[in-house]
C-alpha positions in Angstrom: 0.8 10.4 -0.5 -2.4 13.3 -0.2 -0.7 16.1 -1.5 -1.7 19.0 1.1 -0.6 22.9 0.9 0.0 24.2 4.5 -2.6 27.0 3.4 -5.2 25.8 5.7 -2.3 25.6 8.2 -1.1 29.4 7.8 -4.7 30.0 8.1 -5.4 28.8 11.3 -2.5 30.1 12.9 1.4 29.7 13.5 0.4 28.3 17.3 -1.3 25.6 15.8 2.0 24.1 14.7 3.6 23.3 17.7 7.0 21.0 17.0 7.3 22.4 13.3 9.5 24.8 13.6 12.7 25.0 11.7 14.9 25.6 14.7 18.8 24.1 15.0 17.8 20.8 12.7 14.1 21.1 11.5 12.1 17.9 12.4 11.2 15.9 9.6 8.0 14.9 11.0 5.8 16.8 13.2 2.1 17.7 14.1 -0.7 20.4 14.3 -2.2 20.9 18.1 -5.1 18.6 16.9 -3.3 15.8 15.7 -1.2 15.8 19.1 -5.0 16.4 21.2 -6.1 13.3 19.0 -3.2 11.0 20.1 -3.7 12.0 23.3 -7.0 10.5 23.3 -6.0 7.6 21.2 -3.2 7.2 24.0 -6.3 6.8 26.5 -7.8 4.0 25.5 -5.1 2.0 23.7 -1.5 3.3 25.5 1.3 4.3 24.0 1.3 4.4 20.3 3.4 5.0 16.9 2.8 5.7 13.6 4.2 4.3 10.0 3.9 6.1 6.8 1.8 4.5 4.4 2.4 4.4 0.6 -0.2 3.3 -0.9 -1.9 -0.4 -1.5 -4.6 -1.1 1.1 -4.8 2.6 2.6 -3.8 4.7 0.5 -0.9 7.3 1.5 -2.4 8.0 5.0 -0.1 7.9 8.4 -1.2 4.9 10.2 -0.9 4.9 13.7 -0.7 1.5 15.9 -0.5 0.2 19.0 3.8 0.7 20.3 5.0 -2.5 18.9 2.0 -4.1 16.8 3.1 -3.2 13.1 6.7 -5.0 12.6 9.6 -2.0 11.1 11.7 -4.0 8.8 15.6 -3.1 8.8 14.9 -1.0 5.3 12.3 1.3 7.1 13.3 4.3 8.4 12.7 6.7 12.0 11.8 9.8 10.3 11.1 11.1 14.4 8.8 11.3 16.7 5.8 12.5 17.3 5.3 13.4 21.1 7.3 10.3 21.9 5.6 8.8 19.4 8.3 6.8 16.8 7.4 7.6 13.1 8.6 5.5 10.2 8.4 5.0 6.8 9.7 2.9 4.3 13.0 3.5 2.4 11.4 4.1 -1.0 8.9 6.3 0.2 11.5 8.5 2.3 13.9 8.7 -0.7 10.8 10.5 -2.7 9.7 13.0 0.6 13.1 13.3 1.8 13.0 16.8 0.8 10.0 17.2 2.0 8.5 18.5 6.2 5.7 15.9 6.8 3.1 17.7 9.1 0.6 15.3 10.5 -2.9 16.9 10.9 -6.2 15.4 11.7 -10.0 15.8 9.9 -12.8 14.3 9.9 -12.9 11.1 7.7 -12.9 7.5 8.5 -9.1 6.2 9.2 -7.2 3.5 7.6 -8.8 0.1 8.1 -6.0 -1.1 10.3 -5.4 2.3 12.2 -6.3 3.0 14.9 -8.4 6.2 14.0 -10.7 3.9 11.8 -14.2 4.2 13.6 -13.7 7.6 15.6 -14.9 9.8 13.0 -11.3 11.1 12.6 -8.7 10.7 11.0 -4.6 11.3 10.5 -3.8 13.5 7.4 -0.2 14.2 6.2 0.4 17.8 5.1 3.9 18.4 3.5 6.0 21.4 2.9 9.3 21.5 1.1 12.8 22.3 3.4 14.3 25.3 2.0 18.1 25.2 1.0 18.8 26.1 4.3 17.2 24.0 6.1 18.2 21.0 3.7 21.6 21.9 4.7 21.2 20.9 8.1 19.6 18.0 7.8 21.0 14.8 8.1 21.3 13.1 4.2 19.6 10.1 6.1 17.9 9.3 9.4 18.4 5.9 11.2 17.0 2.8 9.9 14.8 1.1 12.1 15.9 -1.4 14.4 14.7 -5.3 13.2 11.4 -6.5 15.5 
């Protein structure tokens, strides 16, 4: 996965992270304002979506978002959360390295995964990260839910 300090985040602005705050149980997923305006135009054209973690091979570390139930979740994969409704998984290897670990989804400019559907918009889904403190580690689950078999 891109390794990205939430400087440029603190420099644009706390409002900018709307769903990242570290209330009762902090979310272990969530976006920046652009990445939510960007699904919403996604949402437009191809309906409701969700998103799985990449770890590497064909597209590097980048979130991939889909079409709502075109990429098949294995029982081993996990629901990190959701992102506006959105269901947001990642695989069981890669979640016990970033379990630790805030994933903020962000969006730049850049051509998207081959099989995402940002690919050919001129954007493209970025995962920042920022580690839990102890506190917030405390109130975490140890584990989300596994994702239910297709």
């Amino acid at each position: 996965m891109e390794q990205h300090s939430d400087t440029n985040l603190q420099q644009r602005g706390a409002q900018d992270l709307r769903g990242c705050s570290a209330a009762a149980a902090p979310e272990r997923v969530c976006a920046t304002d652009a990445a939510l305006a960007f699904m919403a135009e996604l949402r437009r054209v191809h309906g409701p979506v969700m998103f799985f973690q990449s770890g590497g091979c064909c597209d590097g570390s980048a979130p991939m978002c889909y079409p709502s139930g075109e990429f098949s979740v294995s029982d081993t994969d996990v629901l990190l959360g959701a992102i506006d409704a959105a269901p947001f998984y990642i695989g069981c290897e890669q979640f016990a390295y970033w379990a630790h670990t805030q994933l903020i989804i962000d969006v730049v400019d850049g051509n998207g995964g081959m099989f995402s559907l940002d690919n050919g918009t001129g954007k493209r889904f970025l995962t920042r990260s920022r580690l839990f403190d102890d506190d917030e580690l405390a109130r975490l689950p140890a584990r989300p839910e596994t994702a239910p078999p297709s």
